[in-house]
C-alpha positions as MATLAB code, in Angstrom:
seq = 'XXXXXXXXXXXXXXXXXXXXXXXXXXXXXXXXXXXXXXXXXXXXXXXXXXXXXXXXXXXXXXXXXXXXXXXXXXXXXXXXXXXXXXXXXXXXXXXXXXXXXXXXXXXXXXXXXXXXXXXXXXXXXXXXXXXXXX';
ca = [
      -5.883   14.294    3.777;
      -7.508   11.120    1.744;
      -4.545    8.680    1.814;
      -5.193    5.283    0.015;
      -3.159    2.567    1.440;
      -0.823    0.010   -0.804;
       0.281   -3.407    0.591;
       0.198   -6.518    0.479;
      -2.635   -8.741    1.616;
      -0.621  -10.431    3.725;
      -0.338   -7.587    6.004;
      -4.222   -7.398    6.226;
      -4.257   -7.059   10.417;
      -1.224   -4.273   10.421;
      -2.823   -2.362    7.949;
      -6.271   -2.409    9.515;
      -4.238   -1.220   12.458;
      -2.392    1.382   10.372;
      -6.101    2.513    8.778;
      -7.336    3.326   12.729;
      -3.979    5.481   13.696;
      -4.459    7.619   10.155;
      -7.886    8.073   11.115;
      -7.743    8.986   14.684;
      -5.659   11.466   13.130;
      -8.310   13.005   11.031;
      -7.791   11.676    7.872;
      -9.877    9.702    5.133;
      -8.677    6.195    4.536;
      -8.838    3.867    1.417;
      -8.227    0.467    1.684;
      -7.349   -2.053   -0.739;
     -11.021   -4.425   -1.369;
      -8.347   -7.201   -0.562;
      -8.016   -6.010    3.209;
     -12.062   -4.678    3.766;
     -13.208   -8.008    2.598;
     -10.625   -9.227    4.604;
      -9.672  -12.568    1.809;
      -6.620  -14.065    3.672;
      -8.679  -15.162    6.229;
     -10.948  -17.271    4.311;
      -9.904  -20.990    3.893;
     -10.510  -21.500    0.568;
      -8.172  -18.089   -0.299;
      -7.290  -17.705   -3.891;
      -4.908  -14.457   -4.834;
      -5.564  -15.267   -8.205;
      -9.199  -15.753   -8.032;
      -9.529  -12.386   -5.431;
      -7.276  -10.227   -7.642;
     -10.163  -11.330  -10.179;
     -13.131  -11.546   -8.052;
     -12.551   -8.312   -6.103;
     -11.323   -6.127   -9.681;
      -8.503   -4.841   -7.498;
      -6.663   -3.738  -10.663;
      -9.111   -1.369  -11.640;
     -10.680   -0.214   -8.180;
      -7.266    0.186   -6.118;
      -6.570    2.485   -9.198;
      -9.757    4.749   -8.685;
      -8.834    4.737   -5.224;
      -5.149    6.262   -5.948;
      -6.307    8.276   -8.444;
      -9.126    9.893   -6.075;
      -6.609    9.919   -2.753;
      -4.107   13.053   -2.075;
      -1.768   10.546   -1.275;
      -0.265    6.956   -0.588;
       0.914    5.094    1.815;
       2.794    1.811    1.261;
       2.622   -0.608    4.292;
       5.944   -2.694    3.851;
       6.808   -4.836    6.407;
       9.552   -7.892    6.331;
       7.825  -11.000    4.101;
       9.540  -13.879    2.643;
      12.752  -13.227    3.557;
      13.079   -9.528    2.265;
      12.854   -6.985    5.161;
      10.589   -3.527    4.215;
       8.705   -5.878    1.344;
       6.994   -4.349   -1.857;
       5.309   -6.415   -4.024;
       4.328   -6.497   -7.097;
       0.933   -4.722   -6.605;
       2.415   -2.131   -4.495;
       5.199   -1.436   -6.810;
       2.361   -0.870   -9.758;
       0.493    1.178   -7.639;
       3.837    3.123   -6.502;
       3.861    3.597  -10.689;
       0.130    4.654  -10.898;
       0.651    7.535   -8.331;
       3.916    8.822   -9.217;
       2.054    9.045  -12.983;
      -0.579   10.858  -10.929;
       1.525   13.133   -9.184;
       0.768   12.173   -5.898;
       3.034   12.198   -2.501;
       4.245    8.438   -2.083;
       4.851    7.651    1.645;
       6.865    4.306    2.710;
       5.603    3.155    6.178;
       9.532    1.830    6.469;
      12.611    2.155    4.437;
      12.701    1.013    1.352;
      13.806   -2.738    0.711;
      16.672   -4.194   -0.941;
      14.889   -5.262   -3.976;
      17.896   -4.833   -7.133;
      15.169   -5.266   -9.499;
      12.902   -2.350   -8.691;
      15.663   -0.491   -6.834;
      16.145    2.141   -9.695;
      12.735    3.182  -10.310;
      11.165    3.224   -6.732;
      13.795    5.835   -5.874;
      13.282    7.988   -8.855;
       9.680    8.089   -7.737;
      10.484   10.313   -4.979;
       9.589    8.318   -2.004;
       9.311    9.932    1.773;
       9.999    7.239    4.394;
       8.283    7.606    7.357;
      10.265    4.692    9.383;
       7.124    4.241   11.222;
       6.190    7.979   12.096;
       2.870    8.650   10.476;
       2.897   11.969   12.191;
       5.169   12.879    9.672;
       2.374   12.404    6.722;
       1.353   16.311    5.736;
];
């Protein structure tokens, strides 16, 4: 299976991690540019400038568009425990619109605002068991 994985940037190392477990397994992996290029790790690190830079709008799309599948890689971040972001929530949006399997590394968080929508999506929460990714 091609699964294209959603997180934040933050979680560059995990997800790297994440990318060489899905793989062992035998399947295809797409990574945000973010995490390749590896951008939190340079000093002068702009998210602004790398959202820009990097066209991560339009190439993360092609990605989900081209993938069977996602997987969102929330882990705890400022505060909130399972974090989705921004990004990850609009690319939650651009694969439910493409009818594709959305898979949540860990449960979903406790995020009122986006609550509503991320569960009409469908989700399938692993809770760390990417065996469980068909």
């Amino acid at each position: 299976m091609k699964i294209c994985i959603c997180c934040s940037l933050s979680f560059s190392d995990e997800v790297r991690e994440i990318a060489k477990q899905l793989e062992a397994a035998g399947h295809e992996v797409l990574l945000p540019n973010g995490v390749i290029n590896r951008l939190m790790e340079q000093a002068d690190f702009d998210p602004i400038q790398a959202k820009i830079e990097t066209d991560s709008c339009h190439q993360h799309t092609d990605k989900i568009r081209e993938s069977d599948a996602i997987l969102v890689c929330n882990y705890d971040k400022k505060g909130v425990k399972n974090y989705i972001g921004a990004n990850s929530f609009a690319e939650m949006f651009v694969a439910h619109y493409f009818d594709k399997p959305i898979y949540c590394l860990n449960p979903l968080p406790d995020q009122p605002y986006i609550d509503d929508e991320i569960q009409s999506f469908g989700v399938i929460i692993l809770h760390g068991a990417l065996q469980k990714i068909k």
